[in-house]
N, CA, C and O atoms as a Maestro MAE file, in Angstrom:
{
 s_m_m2io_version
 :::
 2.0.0
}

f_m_ct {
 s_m_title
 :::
 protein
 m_atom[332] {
  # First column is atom index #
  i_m_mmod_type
  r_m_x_coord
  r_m_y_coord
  r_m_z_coord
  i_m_residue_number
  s_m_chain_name
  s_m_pdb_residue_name
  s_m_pdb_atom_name
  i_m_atomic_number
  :::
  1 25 40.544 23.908 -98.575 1 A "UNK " " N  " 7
  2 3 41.701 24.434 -97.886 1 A "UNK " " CA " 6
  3 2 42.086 23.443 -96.801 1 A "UNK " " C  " 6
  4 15 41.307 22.951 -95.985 1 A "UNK " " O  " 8
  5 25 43.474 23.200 -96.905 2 A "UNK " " N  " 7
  6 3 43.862 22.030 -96.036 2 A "UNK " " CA " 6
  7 2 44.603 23.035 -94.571 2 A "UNK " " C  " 6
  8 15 45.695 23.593 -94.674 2 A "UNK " " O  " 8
  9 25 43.907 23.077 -93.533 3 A "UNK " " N  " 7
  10 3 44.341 23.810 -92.662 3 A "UNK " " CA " 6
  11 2 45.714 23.118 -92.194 3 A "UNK " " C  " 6
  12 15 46.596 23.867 -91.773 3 A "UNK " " O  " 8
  13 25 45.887 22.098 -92.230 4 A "UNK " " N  " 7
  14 3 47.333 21.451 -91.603 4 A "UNK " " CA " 6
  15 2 48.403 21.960 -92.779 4 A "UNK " " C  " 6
  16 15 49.595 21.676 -92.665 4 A "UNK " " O  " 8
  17 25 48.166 22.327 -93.321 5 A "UNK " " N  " 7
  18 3 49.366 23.046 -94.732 5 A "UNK " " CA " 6
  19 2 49.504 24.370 -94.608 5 A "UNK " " C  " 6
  20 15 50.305 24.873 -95.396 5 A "UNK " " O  " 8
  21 25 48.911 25.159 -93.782 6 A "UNK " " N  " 7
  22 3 48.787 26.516 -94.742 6 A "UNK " " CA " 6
  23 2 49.780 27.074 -93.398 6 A "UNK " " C  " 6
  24 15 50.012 26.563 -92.303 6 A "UNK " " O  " 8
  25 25 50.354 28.698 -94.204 7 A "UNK " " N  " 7
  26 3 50.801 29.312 -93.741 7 A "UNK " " CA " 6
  27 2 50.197 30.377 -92.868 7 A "UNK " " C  " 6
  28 15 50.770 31.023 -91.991 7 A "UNK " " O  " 8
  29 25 48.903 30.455 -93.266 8 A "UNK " " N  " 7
  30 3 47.686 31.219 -92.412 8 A "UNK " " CA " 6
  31 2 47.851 30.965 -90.825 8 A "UNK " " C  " 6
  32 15 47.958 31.898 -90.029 8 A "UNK " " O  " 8
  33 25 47.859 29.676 -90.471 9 A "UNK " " N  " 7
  34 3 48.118 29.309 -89.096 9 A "UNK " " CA " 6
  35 2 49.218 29.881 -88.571 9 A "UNK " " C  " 6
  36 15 48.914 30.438 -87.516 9 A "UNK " " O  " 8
  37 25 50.251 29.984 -88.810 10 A "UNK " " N  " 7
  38 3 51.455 30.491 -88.214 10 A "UNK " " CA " 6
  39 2 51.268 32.057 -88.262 10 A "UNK " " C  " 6
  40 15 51.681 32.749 -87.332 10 A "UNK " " O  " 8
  41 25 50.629 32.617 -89.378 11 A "UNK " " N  " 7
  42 3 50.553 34.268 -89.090 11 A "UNK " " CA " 6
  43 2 49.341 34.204 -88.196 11 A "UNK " " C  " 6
  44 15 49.645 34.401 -87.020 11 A "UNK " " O  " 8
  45 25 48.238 34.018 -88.372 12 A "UNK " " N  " 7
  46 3 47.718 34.100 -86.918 12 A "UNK " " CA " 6
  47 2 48.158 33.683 -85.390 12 A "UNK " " C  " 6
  48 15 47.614 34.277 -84.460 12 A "UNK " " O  " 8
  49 25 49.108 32.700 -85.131 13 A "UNK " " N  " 7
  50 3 49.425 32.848 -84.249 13 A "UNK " " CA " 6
  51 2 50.301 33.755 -83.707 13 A "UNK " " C  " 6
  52 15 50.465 33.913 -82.498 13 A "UNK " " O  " 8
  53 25 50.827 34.312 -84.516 14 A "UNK " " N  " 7
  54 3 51.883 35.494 -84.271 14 A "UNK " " CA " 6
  55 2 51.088 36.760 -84.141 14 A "UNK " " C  " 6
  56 15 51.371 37.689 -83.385 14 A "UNK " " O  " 8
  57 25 50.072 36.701 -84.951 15 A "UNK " " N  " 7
  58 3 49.090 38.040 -84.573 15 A "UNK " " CA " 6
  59 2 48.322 37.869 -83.162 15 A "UNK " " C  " 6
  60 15 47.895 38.834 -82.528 15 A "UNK " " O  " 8
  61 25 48.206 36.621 -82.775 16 A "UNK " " N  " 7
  62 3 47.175 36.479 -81.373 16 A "UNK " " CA " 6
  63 2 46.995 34.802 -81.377 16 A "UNK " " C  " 6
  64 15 46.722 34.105 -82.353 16 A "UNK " " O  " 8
  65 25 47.234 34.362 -79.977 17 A "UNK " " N  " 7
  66 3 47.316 33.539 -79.860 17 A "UNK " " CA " 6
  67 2 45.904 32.792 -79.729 17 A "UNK " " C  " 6
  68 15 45.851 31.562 -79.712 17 A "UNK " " O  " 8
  69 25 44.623 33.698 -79.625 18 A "UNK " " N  " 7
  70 3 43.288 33.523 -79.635 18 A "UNK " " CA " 6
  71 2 42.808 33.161 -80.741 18 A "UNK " " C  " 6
  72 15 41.975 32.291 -80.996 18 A "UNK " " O  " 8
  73 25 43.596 34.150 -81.662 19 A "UNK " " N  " 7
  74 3 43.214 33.825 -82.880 19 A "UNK " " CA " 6
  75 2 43.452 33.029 -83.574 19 A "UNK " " C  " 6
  76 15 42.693 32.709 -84.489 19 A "UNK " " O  " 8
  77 25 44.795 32.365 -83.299 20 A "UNK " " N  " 7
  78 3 44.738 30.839 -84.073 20 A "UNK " " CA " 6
  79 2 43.954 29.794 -83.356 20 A "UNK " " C  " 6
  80 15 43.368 28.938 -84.019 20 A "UNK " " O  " 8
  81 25 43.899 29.796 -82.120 21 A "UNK " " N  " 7
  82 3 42.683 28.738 -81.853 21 A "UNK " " CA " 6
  83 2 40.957 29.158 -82.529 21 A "UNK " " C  " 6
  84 15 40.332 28.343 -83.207 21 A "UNK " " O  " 8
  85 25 40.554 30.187 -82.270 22 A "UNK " " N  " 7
  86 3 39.633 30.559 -83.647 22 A "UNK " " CA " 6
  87 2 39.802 29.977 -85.413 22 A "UNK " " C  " 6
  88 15 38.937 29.635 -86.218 22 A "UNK " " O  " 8
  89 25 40.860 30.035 -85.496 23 A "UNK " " N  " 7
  90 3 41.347 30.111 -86.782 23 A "UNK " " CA " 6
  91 2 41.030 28.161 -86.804 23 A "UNK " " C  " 6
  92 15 40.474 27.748 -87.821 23 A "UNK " " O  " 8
  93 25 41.319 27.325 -85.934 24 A "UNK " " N  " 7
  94 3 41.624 26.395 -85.913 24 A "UNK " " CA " 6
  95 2 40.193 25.539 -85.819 24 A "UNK " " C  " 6
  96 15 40.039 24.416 -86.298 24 A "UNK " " O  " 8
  97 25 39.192 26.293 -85.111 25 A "UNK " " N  " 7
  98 3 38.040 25.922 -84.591 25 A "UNK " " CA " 6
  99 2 37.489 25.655 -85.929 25 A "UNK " " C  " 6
  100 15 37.186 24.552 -86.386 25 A "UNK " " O  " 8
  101 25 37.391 26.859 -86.526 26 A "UNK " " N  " 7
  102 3 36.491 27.263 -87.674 26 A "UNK " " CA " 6
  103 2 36.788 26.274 -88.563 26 A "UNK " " C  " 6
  104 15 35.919 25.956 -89.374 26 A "UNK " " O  " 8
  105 25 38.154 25.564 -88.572 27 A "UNK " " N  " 7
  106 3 38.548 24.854 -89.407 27 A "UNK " " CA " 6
  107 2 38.121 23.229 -88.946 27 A "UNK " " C  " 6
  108 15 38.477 22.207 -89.531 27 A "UNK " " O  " 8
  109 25 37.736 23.271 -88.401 28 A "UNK " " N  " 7
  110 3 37.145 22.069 -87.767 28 A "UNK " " CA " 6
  111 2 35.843 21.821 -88.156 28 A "UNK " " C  " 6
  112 15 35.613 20.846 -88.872 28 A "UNK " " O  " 8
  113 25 35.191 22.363 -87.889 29 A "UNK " " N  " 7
  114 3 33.809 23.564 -88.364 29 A "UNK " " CA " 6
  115 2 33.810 22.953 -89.318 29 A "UNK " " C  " 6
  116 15 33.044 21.995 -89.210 29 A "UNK " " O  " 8
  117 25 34.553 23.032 -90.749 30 A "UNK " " N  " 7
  118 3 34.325 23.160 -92.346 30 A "UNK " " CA " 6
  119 2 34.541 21.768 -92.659 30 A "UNK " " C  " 6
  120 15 34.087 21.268 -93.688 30 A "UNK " " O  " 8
  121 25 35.350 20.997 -91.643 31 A "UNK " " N  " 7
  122 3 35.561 19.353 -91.738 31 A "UNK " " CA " 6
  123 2 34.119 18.917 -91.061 31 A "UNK " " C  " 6
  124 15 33.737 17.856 -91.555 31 A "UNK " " O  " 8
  125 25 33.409 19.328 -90.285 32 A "UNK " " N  " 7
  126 3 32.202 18.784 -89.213 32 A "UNK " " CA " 6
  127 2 31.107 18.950 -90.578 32 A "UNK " " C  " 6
  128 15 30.278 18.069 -90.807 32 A "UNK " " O  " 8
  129 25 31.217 20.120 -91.391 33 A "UNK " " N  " 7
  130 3 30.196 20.389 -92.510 33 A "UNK " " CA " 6
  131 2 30.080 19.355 -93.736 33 A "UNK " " C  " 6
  132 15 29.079 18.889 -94.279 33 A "UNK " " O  " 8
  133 25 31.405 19.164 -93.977 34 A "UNK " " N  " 7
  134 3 31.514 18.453 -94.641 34 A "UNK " " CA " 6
  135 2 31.187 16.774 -94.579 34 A "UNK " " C  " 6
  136 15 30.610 16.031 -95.373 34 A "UNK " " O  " 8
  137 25 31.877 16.521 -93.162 35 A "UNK " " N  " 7
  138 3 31.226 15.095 -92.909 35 A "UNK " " CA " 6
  139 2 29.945 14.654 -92.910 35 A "UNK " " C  " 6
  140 15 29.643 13.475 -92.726 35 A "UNK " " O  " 8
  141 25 28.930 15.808 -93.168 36 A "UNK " " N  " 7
  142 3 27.390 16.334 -93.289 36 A "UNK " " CA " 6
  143 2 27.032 15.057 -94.472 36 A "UNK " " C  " 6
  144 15 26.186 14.171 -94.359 36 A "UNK " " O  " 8
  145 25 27.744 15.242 -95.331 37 A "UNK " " N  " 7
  146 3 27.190 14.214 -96.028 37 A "UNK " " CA " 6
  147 2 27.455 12.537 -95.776 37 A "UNK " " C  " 6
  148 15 27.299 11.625 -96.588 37 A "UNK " " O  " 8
  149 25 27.763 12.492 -94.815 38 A "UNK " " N  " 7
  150 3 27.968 10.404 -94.991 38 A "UNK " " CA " 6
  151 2 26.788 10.697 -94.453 38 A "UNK " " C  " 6
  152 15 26.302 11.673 -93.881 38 A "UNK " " O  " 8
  153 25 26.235 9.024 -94.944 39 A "UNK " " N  " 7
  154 3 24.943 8.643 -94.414 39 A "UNK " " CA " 6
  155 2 25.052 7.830 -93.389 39 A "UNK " " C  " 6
  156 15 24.143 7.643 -92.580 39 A "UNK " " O  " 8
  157 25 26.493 7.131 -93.338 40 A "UNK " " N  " 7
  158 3 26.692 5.709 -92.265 40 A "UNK " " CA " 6
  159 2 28.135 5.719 -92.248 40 A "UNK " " C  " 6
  160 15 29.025 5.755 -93.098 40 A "UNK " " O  " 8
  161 25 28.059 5.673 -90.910 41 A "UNK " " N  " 7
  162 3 30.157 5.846 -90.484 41 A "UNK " " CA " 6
  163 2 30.097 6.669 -89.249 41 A "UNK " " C  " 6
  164 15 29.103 7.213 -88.770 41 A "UNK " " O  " 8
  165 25 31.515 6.676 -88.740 42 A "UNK " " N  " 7
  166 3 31.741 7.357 -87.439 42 A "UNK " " CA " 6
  167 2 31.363 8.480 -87.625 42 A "UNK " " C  " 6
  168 15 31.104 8.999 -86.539 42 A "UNK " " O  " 8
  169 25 31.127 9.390 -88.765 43 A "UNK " " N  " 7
  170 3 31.252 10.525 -88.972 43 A "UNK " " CA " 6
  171 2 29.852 11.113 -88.162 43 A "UNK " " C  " 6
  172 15 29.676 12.093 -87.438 43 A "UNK " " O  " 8
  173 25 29.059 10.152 -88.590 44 A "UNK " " N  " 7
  174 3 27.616 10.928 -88.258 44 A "UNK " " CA " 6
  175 2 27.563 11.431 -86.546 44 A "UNK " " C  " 6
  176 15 27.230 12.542 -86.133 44 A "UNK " " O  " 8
  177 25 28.086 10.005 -85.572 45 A "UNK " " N  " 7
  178 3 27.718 10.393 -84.091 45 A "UNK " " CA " 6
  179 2 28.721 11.239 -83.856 45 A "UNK " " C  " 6
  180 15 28.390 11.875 -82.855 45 A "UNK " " O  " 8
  181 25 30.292 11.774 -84.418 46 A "UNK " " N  " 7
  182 3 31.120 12.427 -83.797 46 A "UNK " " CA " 6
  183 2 30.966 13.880 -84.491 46 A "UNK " " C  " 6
  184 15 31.298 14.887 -83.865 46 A "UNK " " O  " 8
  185 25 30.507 13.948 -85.664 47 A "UNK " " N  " 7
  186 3 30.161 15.049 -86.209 47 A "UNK " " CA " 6
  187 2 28.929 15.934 -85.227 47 A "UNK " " C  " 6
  188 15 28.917 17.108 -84.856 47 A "UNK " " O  " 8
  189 25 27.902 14.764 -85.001 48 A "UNK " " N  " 7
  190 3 26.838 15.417 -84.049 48 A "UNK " " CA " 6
  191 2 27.525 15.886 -82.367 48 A "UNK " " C  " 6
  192 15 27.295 16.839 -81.622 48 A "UNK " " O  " 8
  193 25 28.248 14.943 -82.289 49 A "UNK " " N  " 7
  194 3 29.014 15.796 -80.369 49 A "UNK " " CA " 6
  195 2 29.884 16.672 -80.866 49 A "UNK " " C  " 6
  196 15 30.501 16.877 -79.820 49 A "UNK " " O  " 8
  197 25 30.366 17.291 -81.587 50 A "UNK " " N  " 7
  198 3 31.258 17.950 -81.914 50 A "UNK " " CA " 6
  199 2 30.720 19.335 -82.257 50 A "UNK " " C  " 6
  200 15 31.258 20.364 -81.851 50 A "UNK " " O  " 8
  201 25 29.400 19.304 -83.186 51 A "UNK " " N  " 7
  202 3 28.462 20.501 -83.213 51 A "UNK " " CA " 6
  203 2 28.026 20.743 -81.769 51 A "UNK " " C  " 6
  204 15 28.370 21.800 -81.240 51 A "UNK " " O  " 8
  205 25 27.214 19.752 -81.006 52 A "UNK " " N  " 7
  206 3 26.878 20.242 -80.003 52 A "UNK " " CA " 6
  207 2 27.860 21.040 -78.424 52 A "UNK " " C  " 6
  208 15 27.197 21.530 -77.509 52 A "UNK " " O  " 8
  209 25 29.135 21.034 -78.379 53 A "UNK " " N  " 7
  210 3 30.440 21.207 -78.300 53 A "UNK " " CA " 6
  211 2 30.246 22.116 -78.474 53 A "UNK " " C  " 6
  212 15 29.795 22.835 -77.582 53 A "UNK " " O  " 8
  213 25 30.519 22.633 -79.895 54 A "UNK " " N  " 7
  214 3 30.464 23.679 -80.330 54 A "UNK " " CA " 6
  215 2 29.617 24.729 -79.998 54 A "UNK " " C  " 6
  216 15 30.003 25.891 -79.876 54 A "UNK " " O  " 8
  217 25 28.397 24.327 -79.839 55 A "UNK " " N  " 7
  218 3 27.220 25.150 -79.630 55 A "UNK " " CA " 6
  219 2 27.491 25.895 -77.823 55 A "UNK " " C  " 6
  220 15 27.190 27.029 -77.452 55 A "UNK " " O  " 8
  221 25 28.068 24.902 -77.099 56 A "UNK " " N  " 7
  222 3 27.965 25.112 -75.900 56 A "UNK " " CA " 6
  223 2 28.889 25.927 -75.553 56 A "UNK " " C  " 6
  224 15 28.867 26.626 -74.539 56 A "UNK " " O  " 8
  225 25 29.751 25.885 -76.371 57 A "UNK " " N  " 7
  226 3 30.877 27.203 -76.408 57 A "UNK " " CA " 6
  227 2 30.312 28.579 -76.574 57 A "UNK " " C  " 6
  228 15 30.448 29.628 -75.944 57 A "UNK " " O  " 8
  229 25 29.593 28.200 -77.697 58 A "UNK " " N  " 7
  230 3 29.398 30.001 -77.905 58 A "UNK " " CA " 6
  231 2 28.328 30.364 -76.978 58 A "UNK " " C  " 6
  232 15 28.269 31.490 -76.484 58 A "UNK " " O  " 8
  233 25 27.501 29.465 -76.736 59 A "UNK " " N  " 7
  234 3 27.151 30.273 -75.766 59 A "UNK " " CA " 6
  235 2 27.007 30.778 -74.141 59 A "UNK " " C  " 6
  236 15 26.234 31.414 -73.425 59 A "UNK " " O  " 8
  237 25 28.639 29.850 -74.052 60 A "UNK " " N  " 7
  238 3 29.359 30.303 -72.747 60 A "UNK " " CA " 6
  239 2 29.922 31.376 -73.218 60 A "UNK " " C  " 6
  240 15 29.772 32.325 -72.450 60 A "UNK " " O  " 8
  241 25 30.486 31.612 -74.126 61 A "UNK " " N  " 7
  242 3 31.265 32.767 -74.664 61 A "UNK " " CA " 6
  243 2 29.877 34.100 -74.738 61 A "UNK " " C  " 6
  244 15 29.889 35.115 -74.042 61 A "UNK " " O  " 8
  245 25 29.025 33.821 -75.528 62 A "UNK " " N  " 7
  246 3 28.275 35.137 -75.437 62 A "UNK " " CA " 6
  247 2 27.898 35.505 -74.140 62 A "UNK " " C  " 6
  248 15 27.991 36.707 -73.894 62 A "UNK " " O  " 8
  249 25 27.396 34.580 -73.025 63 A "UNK " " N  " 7
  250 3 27.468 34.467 -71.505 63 A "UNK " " CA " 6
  251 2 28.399 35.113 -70.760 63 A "UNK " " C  " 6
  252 15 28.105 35.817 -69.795 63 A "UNK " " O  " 8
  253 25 29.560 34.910 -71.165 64 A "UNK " " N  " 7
  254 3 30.762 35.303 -71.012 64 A "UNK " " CA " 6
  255 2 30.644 37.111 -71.022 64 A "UNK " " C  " 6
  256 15 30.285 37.973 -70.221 64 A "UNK " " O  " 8
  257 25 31.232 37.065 -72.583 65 A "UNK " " N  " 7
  258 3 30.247 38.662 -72.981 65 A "UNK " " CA " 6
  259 2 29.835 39.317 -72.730 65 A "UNK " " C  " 6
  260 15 30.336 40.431 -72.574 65 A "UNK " " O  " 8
  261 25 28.380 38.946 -72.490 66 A "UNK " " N  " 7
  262 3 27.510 40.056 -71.508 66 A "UNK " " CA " 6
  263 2 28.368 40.296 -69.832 66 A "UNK " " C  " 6
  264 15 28.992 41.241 -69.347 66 A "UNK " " O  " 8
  265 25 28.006 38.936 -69.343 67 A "UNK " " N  " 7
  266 3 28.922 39.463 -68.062 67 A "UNK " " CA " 6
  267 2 29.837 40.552 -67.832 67 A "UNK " " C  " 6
  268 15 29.708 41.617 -67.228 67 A "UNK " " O  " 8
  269 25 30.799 40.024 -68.466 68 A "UNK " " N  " 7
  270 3 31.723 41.693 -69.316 68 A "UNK " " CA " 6
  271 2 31.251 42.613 -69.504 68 A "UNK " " C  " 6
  272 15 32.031 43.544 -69.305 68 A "UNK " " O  " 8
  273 25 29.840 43.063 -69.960 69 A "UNK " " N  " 7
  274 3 29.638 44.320 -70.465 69 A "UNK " " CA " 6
  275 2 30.254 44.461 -71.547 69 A "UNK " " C  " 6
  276 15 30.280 45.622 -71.956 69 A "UNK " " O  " 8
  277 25 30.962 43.409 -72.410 70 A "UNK " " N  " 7
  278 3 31.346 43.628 -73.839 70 A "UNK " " CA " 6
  279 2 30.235 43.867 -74.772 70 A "UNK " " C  " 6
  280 15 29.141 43.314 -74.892 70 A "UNK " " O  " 8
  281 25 31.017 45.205 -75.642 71 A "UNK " " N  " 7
  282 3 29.339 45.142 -77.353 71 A "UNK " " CA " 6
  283 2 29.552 44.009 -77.573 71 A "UNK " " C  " 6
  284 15 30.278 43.106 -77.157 71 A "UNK " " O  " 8
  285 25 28.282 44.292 -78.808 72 A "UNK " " N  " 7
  286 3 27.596 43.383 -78.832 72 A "UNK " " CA " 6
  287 2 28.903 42.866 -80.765 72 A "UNK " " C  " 6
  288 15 28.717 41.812 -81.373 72 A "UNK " " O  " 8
  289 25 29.656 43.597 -81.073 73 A "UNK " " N  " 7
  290 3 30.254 43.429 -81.739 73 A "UNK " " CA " 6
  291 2 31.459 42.863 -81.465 73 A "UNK " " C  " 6
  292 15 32.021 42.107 -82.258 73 A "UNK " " O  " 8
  293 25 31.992 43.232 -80.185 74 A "UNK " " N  " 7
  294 3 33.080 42.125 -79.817 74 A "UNK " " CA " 6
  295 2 32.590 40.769 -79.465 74 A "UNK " " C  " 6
  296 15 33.435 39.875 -79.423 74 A "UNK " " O  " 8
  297 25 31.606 40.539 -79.260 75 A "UNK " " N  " 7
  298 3 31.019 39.347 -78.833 75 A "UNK " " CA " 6
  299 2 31.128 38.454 -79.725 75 A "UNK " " C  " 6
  300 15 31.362 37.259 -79.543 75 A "UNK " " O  " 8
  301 25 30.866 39.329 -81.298 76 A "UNK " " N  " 7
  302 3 30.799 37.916 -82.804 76 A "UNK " " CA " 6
  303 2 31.809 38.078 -83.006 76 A "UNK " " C  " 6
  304 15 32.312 37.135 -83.618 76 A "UNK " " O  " 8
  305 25 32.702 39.165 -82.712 77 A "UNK " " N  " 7
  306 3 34.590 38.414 -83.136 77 A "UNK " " CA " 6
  307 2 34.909 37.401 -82.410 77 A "UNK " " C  " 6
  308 15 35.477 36.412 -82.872 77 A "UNK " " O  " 8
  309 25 34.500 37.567 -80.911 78 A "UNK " " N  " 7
  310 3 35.025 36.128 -80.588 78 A "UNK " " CA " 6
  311 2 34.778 34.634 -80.699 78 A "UNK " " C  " 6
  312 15 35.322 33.625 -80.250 78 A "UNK " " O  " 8
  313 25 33.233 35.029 -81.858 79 A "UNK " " N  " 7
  314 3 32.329 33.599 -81.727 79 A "UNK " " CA " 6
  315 2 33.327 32.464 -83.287 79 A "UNK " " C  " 6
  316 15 34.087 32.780 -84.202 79 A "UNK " " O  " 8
  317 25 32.830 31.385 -82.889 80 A "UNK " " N  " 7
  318 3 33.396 30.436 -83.992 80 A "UNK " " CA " 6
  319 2 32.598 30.281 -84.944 80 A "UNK " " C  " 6
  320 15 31.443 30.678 -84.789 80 A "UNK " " O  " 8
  321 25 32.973 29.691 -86.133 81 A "UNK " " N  " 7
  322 3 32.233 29.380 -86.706 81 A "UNK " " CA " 6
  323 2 31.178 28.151 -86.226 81 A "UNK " " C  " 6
  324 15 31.586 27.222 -85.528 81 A "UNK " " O  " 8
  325 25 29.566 28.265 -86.745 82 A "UNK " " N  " 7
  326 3 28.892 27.030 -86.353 82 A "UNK " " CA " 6
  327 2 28.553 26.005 -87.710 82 A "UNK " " C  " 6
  328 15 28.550 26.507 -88.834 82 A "UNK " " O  " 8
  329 25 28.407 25.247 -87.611 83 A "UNK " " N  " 7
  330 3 27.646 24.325 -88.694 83 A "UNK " " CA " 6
  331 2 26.411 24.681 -89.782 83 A "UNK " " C  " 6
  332 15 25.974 23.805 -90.529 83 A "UNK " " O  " 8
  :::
 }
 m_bond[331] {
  # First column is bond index #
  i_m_from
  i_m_to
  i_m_order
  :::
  1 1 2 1
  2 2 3 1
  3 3 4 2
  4 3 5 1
  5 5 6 1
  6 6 7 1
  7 7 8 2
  8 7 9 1
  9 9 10 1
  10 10 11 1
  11 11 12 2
  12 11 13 1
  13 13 14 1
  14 14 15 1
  15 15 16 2
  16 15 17 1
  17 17 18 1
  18 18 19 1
  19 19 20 2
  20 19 21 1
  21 21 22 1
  22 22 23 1
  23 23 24 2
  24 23 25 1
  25 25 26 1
  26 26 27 1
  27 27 28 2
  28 27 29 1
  29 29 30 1
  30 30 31 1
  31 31 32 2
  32 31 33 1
  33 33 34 1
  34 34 35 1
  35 35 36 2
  36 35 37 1
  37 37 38 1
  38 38 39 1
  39 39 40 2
  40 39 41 1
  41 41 42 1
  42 42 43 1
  43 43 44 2
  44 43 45 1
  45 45 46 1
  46 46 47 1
  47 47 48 2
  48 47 49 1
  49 49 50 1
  50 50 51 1
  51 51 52 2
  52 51 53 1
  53 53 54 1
  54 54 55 1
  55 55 56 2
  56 55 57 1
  57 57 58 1
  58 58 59 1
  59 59 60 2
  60 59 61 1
  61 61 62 1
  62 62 63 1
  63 63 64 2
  64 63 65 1
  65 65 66 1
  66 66 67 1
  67 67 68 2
  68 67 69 1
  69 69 70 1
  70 70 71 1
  71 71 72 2
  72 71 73 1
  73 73 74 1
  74 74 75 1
  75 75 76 2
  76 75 77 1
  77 77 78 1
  78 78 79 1
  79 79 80 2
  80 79 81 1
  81 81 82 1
  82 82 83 1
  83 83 84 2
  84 83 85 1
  85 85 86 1
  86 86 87 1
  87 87 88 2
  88 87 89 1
  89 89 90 1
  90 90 91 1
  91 91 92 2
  92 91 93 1
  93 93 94 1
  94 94 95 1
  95 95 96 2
  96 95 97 1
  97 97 98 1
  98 98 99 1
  99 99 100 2
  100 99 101 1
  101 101 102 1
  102 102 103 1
  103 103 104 2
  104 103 105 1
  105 105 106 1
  106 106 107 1
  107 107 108 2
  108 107 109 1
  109 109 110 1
  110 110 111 1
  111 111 112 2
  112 111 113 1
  113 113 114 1
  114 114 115 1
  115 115 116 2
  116 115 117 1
  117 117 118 1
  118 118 119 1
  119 119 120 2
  120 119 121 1
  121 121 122 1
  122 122 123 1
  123 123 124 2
  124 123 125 1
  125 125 126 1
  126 126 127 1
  127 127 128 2
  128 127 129 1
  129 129 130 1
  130 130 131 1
  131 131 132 2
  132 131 133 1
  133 133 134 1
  134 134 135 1
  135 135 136 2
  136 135 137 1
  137 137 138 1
  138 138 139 1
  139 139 140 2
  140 139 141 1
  141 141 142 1
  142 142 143 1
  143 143 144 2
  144 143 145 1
  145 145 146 1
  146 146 147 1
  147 147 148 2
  148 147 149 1
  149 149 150 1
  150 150 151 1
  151 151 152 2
  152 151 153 1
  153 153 154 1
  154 154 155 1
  155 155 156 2
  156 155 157 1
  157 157 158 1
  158 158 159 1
  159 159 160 2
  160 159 161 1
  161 161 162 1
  162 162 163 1
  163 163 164 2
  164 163 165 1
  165 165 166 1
  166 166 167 1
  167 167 168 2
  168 167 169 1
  169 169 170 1
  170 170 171 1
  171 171 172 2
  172 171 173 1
  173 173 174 1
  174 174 175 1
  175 175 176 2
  176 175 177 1
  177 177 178 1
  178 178 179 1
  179 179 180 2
  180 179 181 1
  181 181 182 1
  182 182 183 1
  183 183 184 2
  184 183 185 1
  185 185 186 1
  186 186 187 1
  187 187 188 2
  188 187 189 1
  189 189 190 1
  190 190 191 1
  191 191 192 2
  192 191 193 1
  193 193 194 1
  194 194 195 1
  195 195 196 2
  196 195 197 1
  197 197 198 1
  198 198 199 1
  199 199 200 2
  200 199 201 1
  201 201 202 1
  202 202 203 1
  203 203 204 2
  204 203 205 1
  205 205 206 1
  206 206 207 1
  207 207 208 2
  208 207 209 1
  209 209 210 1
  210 210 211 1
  211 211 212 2
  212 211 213 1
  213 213 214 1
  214 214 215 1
  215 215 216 2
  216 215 217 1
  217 217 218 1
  218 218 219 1
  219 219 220 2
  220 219 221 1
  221 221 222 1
  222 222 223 1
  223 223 224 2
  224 223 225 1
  225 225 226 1
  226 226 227 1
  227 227 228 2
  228 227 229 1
  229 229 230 1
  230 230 231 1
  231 231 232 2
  232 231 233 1
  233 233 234 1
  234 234 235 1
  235 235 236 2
  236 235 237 1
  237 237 238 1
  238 238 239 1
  239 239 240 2
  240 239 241 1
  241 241 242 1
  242 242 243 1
  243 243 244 2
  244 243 245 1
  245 245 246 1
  246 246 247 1
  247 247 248 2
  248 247 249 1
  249 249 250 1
  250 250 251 1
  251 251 252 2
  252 251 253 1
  253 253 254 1
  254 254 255 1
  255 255 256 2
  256 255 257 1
  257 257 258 1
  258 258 259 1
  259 259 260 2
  260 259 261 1
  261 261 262 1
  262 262 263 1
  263 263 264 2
  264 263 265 1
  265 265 266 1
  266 266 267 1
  267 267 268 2
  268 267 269 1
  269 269 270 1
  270 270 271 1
  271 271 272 2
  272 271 273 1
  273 273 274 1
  274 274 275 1
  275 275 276 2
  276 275 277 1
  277 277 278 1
  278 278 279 1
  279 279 280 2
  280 279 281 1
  281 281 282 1
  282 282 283 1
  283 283 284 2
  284 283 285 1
  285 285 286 1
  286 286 287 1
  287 287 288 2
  288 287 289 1
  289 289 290 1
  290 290 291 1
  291 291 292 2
  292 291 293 1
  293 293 294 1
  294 294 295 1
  295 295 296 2
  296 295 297 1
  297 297 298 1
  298 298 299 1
  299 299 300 2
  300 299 301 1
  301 301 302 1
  302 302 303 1
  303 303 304 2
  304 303 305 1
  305 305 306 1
  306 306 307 1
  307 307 308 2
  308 307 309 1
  309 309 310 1
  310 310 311 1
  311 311 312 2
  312 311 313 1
  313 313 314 1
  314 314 315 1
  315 315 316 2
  316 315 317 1
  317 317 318 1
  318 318 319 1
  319 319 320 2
  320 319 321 1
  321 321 322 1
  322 322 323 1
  323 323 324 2
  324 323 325 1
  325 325 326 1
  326 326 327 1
  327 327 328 2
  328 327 329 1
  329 329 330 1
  330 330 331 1
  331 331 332 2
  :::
 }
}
């Protein structure tokens, strides 16, 4: 799925503007997975800061979360996808 094509992006942003940056993350996500396989290329060191990025998000976000007193179910709607 080529996220720069699809029409998915534009209805999520119209449904929530959170949600297309979610929508967008995740899609980043599935390019970071994929670059999983080079053995040698830029891919490897930017793929690795980009997971770790990632990581540090969610768990400012679950941080976040609790602070809130949000369940524990709104907490994984707001999380991204990880690697």
């Amino acid at each position: 799925r080529d996220i720069y094509h699809s029409r998915e992006g534009v209805e999520q942003y119209r449904e929530n503007p959170s949600a297309f940056e979610k929508w967008v993350e995740d899609g980043s996500m599935a390019i970071i997975r994929r670059s999983k396989q080079v053995t040698m290329g830029p891919e490897v060191p930017l793929g690795y800061l980009l997971a770790k990025e990632a990581e540090i998000k969610a768990v400012q976000m679950i941080a976040s979360g609790l602070r809130a007193g949000q369940e524990e179910d709104q907490i994984r709607r707001r999380l991204r996808a990880l690697i």
